[in-house]
N, CA, C and O atoms as CSV, one atom per row, in Angstrom:
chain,resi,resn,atom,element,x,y,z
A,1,UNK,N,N,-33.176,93.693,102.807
A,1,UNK,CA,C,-33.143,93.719,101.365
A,1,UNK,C,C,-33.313,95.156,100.856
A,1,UNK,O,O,-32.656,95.370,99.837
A,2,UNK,N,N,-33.829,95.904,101.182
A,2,UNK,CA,C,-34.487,97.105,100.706
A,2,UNK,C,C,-33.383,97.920,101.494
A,2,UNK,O,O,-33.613,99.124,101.390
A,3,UNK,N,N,-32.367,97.673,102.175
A,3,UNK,CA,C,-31.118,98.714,102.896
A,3,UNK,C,C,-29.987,98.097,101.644
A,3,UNK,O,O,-29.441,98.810,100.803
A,4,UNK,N,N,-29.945,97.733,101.678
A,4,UNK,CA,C,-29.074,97.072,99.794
A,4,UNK,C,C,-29.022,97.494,98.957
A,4,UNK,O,O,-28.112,97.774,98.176
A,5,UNK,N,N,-30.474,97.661,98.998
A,5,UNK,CA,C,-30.972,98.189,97.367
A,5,UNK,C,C,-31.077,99.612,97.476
A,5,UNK,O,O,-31.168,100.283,96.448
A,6,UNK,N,N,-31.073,100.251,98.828
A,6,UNK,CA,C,-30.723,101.825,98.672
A,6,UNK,C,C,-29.016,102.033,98.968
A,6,UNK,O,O,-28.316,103.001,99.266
A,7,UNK,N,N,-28.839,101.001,98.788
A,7,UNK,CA,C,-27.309,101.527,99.150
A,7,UNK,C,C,-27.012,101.008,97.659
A,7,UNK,O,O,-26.958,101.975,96.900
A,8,UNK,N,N,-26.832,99.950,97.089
A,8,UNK,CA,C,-26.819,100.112,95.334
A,8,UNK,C,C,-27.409,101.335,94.573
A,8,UNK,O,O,-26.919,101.574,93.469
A,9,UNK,N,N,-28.431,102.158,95.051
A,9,UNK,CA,C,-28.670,103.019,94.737
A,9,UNK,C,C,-27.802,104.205,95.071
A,9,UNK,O,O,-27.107,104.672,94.170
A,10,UNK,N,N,-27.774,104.707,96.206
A,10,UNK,CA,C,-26.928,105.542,95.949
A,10,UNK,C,C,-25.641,105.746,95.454
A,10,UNK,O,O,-25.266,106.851,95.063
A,11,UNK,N,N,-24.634,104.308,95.443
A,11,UNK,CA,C,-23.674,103.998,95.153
A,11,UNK,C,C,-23.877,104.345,93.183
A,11,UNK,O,O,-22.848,104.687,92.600
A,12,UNK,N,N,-25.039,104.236,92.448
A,12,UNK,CA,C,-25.483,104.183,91.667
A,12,UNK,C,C,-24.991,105.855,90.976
A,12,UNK,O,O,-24.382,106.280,89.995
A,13,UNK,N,N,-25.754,106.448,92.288
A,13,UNK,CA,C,-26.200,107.816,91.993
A,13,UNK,C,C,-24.671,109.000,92.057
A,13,UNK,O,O,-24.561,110.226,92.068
A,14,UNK,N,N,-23.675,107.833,92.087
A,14,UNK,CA,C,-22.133,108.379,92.187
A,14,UNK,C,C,-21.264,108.193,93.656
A,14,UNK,O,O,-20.034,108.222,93.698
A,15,UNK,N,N,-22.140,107.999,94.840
A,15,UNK,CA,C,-21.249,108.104,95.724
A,15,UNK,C,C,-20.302,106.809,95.817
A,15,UNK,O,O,-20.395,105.717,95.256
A,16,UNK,N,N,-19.358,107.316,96.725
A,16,UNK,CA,C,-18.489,106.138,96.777
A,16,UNK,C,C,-18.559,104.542,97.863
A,16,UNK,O,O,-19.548,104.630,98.590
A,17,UNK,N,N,-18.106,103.765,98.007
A,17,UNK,CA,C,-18.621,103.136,98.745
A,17,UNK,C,C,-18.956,103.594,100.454
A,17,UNK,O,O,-20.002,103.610,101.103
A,18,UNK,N,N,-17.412,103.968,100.821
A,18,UNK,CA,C,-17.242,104.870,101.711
A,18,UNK,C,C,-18.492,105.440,102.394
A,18,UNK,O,O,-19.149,105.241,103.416
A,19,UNK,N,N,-18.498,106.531,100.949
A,19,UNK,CA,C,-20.156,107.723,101.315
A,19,UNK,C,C,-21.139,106.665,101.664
A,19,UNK,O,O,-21.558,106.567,102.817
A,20,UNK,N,N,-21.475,105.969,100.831
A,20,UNK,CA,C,-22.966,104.781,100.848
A,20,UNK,C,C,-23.035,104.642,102.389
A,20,UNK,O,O,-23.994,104.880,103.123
A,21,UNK,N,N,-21.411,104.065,102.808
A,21,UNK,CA,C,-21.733,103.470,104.194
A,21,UNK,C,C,-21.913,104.282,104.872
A,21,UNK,O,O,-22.712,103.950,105.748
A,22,UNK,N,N,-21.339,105.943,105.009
A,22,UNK,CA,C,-21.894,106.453,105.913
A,22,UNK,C,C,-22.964,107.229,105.830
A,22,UNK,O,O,-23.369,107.978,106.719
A,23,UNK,N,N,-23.514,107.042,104.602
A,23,UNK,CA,C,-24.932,107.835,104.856
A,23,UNK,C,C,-25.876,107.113,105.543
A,23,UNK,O,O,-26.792,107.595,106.209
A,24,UNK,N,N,-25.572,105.629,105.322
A,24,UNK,CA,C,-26.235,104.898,105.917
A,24,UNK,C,C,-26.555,104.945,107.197
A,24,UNK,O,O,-27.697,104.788,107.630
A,25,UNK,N,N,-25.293,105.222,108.038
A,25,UNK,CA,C,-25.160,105.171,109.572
A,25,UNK,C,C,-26.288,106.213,109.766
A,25,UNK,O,O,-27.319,106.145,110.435
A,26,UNK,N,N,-25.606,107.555,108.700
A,26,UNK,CA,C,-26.536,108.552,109.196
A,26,UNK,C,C,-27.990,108.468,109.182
A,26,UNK,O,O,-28.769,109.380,109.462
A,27,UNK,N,N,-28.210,107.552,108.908
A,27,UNK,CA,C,-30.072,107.221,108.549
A,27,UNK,C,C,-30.104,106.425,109.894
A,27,UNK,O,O,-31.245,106.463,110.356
A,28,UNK,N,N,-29.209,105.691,110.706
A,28,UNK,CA,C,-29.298,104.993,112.018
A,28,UNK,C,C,-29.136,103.644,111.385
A,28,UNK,O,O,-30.103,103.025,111.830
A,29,UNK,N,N,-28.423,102.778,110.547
A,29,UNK,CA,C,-28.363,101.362,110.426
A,29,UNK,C,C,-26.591,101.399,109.741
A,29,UNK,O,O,-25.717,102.169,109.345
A,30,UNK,N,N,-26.828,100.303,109.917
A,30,UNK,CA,C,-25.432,99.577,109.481
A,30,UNK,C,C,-25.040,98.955,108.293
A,30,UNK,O,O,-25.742,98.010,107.932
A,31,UNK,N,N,-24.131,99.248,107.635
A,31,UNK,CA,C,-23.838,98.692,106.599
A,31,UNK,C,C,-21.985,99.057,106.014
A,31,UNK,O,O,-21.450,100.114,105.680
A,32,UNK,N,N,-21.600,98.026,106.084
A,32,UNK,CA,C,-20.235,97.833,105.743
A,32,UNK,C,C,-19.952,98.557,104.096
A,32,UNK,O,O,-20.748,98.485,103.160
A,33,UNK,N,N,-18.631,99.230,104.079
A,33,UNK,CA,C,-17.936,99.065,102.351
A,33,UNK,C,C,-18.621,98.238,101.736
A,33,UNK,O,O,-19.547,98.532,100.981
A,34,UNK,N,N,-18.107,96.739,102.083
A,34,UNK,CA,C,-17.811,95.587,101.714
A,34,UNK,C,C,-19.212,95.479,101.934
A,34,UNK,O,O,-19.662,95.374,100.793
A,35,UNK,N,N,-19.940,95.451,102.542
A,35,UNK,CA,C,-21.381,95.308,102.303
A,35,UNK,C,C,-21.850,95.599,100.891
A,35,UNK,O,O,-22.265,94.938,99.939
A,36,UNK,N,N,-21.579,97.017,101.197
A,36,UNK,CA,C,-22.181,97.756,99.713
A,36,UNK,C,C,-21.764,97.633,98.425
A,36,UNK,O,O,-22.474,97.727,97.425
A,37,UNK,N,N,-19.843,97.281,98.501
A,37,UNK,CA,C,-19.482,96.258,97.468
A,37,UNK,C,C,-20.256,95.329,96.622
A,37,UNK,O,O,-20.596,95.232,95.442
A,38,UNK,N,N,-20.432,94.471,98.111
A,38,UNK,CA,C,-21.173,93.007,97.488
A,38,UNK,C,C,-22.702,93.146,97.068
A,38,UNK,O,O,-23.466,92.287,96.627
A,39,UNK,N,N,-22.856,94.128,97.267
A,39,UNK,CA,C,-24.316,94.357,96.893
A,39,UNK,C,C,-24.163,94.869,95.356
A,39,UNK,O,O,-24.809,94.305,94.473
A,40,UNK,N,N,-23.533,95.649,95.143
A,40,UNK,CA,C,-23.348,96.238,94.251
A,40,UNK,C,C,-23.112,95.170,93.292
A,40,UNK,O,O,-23.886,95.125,92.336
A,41,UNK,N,N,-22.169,94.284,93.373
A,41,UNK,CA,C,-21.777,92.641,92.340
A,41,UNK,C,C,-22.948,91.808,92.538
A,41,UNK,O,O,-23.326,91.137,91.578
A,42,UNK,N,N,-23.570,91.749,93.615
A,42,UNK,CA,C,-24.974,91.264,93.013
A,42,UNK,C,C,-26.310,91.754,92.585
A,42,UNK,O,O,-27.317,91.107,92.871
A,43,UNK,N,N,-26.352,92.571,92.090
A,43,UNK,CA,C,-27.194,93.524,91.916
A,43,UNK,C,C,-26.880,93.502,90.393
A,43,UNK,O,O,-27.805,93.398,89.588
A,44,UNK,N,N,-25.571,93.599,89.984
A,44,UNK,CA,C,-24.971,93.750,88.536
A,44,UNK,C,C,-24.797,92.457,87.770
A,44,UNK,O,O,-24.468,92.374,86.586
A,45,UNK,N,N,-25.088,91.350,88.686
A,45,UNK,CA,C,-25.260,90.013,88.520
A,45,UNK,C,C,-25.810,89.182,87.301
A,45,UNK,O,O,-25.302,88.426,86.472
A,46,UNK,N,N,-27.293,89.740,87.606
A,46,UNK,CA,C,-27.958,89.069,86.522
A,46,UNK,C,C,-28.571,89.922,85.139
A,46,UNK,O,O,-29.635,89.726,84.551
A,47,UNK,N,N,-27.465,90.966,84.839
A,47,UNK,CA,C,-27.440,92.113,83.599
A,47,UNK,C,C,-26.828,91.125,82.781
A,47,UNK,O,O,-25.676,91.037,83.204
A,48,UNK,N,N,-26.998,90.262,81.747
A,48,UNK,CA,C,-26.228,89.456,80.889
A,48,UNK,C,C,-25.477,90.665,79.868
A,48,UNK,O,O,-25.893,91.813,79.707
A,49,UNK,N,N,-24.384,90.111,79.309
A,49,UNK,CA,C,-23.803,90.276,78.421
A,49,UNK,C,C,-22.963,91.903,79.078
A,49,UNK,O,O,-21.869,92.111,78.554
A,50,UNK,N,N,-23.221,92.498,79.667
A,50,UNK,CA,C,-22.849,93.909,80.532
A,50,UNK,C,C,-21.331,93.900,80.321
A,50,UNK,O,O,-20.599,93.163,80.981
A,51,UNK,N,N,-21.047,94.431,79.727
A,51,UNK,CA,C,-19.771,94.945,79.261
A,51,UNK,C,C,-19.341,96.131,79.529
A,51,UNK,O,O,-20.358,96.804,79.361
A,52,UNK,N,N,-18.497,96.858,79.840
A,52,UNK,CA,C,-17.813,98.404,79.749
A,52,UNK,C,C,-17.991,98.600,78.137
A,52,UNK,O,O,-19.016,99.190,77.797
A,53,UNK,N,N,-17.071,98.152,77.078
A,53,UNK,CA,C,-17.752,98.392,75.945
A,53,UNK,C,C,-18.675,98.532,75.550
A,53,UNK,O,O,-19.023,99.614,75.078
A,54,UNK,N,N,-19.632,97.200,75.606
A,54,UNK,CA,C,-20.923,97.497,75.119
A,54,UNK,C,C,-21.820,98.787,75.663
A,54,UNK,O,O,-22.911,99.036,75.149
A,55,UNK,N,N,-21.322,99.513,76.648
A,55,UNK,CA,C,-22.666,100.758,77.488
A,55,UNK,C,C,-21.031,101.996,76.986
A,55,UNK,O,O,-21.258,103.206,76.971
A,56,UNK,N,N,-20.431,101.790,76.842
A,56,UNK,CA,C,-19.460,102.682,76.335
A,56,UNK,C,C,-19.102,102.935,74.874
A,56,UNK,O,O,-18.704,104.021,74.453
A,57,UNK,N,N,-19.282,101.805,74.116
A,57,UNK,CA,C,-18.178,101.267,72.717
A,57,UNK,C,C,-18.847,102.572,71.682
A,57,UNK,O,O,-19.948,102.956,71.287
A,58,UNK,N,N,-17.202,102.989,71.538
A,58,UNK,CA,C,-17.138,104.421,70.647
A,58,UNK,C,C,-16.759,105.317,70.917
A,58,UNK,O,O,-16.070,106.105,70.270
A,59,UNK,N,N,-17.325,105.389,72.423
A,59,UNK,CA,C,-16.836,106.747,73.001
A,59,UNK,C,C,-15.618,107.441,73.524
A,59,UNK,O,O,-15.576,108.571,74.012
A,60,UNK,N,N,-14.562,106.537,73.338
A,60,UNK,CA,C,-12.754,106.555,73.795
A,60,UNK,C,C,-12.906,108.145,73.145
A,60,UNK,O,O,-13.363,108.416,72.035
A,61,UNK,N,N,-12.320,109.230,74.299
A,61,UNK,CA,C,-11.382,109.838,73.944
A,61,UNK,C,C,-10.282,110.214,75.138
A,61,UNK,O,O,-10.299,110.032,76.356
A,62,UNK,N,N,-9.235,110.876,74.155
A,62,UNK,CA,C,-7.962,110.944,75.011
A,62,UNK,C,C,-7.808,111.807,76.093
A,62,UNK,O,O,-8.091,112.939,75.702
A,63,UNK,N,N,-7.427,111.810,77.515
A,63,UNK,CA,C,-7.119,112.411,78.371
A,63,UNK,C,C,-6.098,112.664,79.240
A,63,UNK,O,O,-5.641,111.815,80.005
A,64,UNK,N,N,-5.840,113.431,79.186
A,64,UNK,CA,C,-4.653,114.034,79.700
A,64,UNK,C,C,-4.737,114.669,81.530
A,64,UNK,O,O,-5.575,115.519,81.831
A,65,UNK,N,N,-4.067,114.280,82.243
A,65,UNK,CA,C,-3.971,114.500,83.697
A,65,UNK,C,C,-2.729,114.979,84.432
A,65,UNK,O,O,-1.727,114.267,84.502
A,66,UNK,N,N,-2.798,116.218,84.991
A,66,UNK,CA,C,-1.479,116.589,85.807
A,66,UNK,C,C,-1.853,116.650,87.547
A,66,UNK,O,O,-2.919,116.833,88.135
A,67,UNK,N,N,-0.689,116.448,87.955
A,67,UNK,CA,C,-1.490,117.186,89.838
A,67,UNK,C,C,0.016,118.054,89.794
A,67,UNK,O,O,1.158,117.839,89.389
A,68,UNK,N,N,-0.711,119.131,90.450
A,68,UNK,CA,C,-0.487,120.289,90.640
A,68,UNK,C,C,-0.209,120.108,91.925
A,68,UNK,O,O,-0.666,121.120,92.456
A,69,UNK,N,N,0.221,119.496,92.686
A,69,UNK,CA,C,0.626,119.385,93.911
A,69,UNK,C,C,1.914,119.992,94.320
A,69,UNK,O,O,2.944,119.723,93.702
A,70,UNK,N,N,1.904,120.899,95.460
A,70,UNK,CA,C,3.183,121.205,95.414
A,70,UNK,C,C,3.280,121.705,97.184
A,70,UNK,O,O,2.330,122.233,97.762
A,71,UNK,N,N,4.672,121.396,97.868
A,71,UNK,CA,C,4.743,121.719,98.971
A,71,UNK,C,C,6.083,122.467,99.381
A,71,UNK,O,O,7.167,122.360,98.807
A,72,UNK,N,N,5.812,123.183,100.404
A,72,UNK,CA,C,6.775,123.981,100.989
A,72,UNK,C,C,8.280,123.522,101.572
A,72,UNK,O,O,7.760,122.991,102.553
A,73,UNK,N,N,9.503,123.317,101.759
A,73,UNK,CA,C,10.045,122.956,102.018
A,73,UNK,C,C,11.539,123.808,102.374
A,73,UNK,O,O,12.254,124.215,101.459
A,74,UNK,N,N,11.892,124.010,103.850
A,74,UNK,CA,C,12.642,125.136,104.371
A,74,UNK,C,C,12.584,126.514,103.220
A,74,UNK,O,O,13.527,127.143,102.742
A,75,UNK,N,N,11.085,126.686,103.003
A,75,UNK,CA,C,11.108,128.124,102.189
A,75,UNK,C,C,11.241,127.998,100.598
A,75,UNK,O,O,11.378,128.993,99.887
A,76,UNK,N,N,11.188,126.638,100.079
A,76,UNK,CA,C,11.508,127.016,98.819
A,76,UNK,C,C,9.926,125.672,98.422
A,76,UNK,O,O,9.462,124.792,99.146
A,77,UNK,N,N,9.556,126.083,97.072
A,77,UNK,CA,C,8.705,125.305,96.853
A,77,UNK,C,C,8.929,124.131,95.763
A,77,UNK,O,O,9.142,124.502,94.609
A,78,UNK,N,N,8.896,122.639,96.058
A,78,UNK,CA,C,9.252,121.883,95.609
A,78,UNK,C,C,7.878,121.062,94.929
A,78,UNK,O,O,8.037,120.028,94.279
């Protein structure tokens, strides 16, 4: 119970599920994605009414995103 609840935690604290699981290993125990997933949905479980709006509502603004990705190709850049 308490390997759950630090892995909801860190998952909390921004990392991704991914990270959660392997920090975990790195502490010496086991714990799946999908572990930390499901922990995470029950953990968020019994927050009634928990909305994205309601912990957000107002705050929309607009954003704009490019990738800058670009690769080499027989010498010319595409």
């Amino acid at each position: 119970m308490r390997l759950r609840g630090f892995g909801v935690l860190l998952y909390l604290l921004g990392l991704s599920y991914g990270a959660v699981a392997l920090a975990i290993k790195a502490l010496g125990y086991r714990m799946s994605k999908t572990s930390v997933y499901l922990a995470v949905q029950e953990a968020a479980q019994p927050v009634p009414g928990m909305r994205q709006m309601g912990v957000f509502g107002g705050m929309c603004k607009a954003v704009l995103g490019a990738d800058v990705t670009s690769v080499r190709c027989k010498g010319r850049w595409l």
